[in-house]
C-alpha positions in Angstrom: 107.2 115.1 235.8 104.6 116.3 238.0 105.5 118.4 241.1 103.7 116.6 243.8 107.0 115.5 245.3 108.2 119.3 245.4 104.2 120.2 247.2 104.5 117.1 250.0 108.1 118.4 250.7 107.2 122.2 251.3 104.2 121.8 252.8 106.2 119.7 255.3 108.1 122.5 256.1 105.3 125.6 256.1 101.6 125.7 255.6 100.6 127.5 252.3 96.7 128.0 250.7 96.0 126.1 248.4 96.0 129.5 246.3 99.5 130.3 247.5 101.1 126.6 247.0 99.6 126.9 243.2 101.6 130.0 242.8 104.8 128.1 244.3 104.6 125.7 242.0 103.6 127.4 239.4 107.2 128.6 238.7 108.8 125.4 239.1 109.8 123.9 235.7 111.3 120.3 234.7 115.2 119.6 233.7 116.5 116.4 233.2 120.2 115.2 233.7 122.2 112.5 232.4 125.1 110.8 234.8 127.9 113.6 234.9 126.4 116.0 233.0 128.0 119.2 234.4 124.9 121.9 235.8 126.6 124.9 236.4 130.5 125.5 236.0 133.4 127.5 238.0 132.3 131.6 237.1 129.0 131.3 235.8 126.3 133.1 237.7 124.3 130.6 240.3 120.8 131.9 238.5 118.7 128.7 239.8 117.5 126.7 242.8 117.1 123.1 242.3 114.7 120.7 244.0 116.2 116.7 243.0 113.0 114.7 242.2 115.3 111.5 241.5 119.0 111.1 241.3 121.7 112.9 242.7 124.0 115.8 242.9 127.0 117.5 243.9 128.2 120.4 244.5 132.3 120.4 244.5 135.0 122.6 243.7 138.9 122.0 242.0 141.9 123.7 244.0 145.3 124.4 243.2 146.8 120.9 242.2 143.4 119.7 240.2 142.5 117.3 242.7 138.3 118.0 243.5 136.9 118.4 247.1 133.0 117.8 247.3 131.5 120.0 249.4 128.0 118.8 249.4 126.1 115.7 247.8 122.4 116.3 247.6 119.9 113.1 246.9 116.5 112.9 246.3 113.9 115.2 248.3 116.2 117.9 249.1 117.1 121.2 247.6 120.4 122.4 246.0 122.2 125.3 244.6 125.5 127.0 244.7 124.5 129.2 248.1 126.9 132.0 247.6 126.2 132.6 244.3 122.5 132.6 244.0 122.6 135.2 247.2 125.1 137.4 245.7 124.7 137.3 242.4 128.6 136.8 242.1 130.3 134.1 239.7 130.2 130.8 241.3 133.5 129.6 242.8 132.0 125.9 242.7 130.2 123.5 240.0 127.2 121.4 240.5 127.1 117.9 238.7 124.6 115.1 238.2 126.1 111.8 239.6 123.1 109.7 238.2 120.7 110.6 236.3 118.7 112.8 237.8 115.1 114.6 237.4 114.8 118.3 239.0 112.3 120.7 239.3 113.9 124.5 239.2 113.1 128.1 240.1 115.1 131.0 238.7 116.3 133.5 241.6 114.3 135.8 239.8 111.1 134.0 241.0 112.2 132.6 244.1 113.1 136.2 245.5 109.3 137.4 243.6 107.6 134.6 245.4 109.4 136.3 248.4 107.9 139.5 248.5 104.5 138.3 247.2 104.5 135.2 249.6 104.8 135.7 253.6 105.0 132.0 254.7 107.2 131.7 251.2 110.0 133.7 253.6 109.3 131.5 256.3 110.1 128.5 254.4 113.2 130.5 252.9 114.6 131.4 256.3 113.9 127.3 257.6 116.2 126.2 254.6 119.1 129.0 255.1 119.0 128.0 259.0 119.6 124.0 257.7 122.3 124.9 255.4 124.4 126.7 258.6 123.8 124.1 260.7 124.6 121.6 257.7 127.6 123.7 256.8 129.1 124.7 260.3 129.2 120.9 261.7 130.8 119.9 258.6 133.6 122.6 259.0 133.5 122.0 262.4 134.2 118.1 261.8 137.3 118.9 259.5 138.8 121.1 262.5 138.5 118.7 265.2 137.9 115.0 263.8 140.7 112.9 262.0 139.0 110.9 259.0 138.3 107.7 260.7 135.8 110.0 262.8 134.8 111.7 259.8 134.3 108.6 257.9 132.4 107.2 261.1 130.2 110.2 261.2 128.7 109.9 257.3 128.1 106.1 258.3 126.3 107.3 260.8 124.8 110.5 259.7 124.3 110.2 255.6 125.3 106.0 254.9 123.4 106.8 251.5 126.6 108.8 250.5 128.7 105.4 251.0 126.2 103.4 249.9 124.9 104.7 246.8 128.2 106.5 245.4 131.6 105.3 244.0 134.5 105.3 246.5 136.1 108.4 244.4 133.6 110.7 245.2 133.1 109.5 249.0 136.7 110.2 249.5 136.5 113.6 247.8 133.5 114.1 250.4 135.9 113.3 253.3 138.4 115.6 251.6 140.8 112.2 252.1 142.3 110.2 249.2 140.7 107.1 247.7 143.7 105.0 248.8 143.3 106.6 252.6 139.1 105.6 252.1 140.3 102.4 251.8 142.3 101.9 255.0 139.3 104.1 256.1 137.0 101.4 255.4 138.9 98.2 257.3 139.9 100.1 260.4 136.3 101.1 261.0 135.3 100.3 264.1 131.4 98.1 264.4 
């Protein structure tokens, strides 16, 4: 797996040397997935930032009554980690799970926070992809406060229709925080 995917996408986001972009990369190294394979569990320490090269993750959590609430799906092109954690350095509250099978390229917190101090424009990339996951994280809390799920469900047709599209009706449900039954009646009331 080469890491020319992982260069096109940063360099999208902040200009590095060649020198510094070499350096980036450098610490990046392949992991492959199979369909549910489980990443990172409840409690154990969020050590690694992902980049998805092909496939697809999630990133949910279990409450009380066992039922699971998926809190973020990531697909190809993007980055993923358990947020809270990797900052911390606390236990993670959430797992992360391969929905396909999936290709990443990874980066121990170790190195990415190295790469920080050794790298300006590395921070600069850093700070762009902490101000995403606010904005990603707020609006989604801020949908659940003041939308009912036929707006919510309109919303990810609208906003992410790869999540309908590519996943099974279990998980989009557990994305809308709705049942699969309630997905269903989601899915013939929705307005064209």
């Amino acid at each position: 797996m080469t890491t020319t995917q992982l260069q096109q996408f940063i360099l999208g986001k902040v200009y590095l040397s060649e020198e510094e972009c070499a350096e980036v990369l450098s610490f990046y190294k392949p992991m492959e997935l199979s369909r549910h394979q489980i990443l990172l569990s409840e409690g154990e320490p969020s050590r690694k930032m992902y980049f998805v090269v092909k496939g697809c993750l999630r990133v949910f959590f279990i409450k009380e009554d066992g039922s699971e609430v998926t809190r973020r799906i990531v697909f190809e092109n993007a980055f993923s980690t358990t947020l809270v954690g990797f900052i911390t350095g606390k236990p993670s509250l959430e797992y992360t799970q391969a929905l396909e099978p999936t290709s990443l390229l990874y980066i121990t917190q170790e190195d990415f926070y190295g790469l920080l101090a050794r790298i300006p424009k590395w921070e600069k990339f850093y700070r762009q992809y902490l101000e995403v996951a606010y904005v990603i994280n707020t609006n989604r809390l801020m949908s659940f406060i003041t939308q009912d799920a036929l707006q919510r469900y309109q919303l990810l047709l609208e906003e992410e229709p790869e999540i309908v599209q590519r996943l099974p009706n279990k998980i989009v449900a557990s994305y809308l925080n709705v049942s699969p039954e309630t997905l269903s009646r989601l899915k013939s009331r929705r307005t064209p």
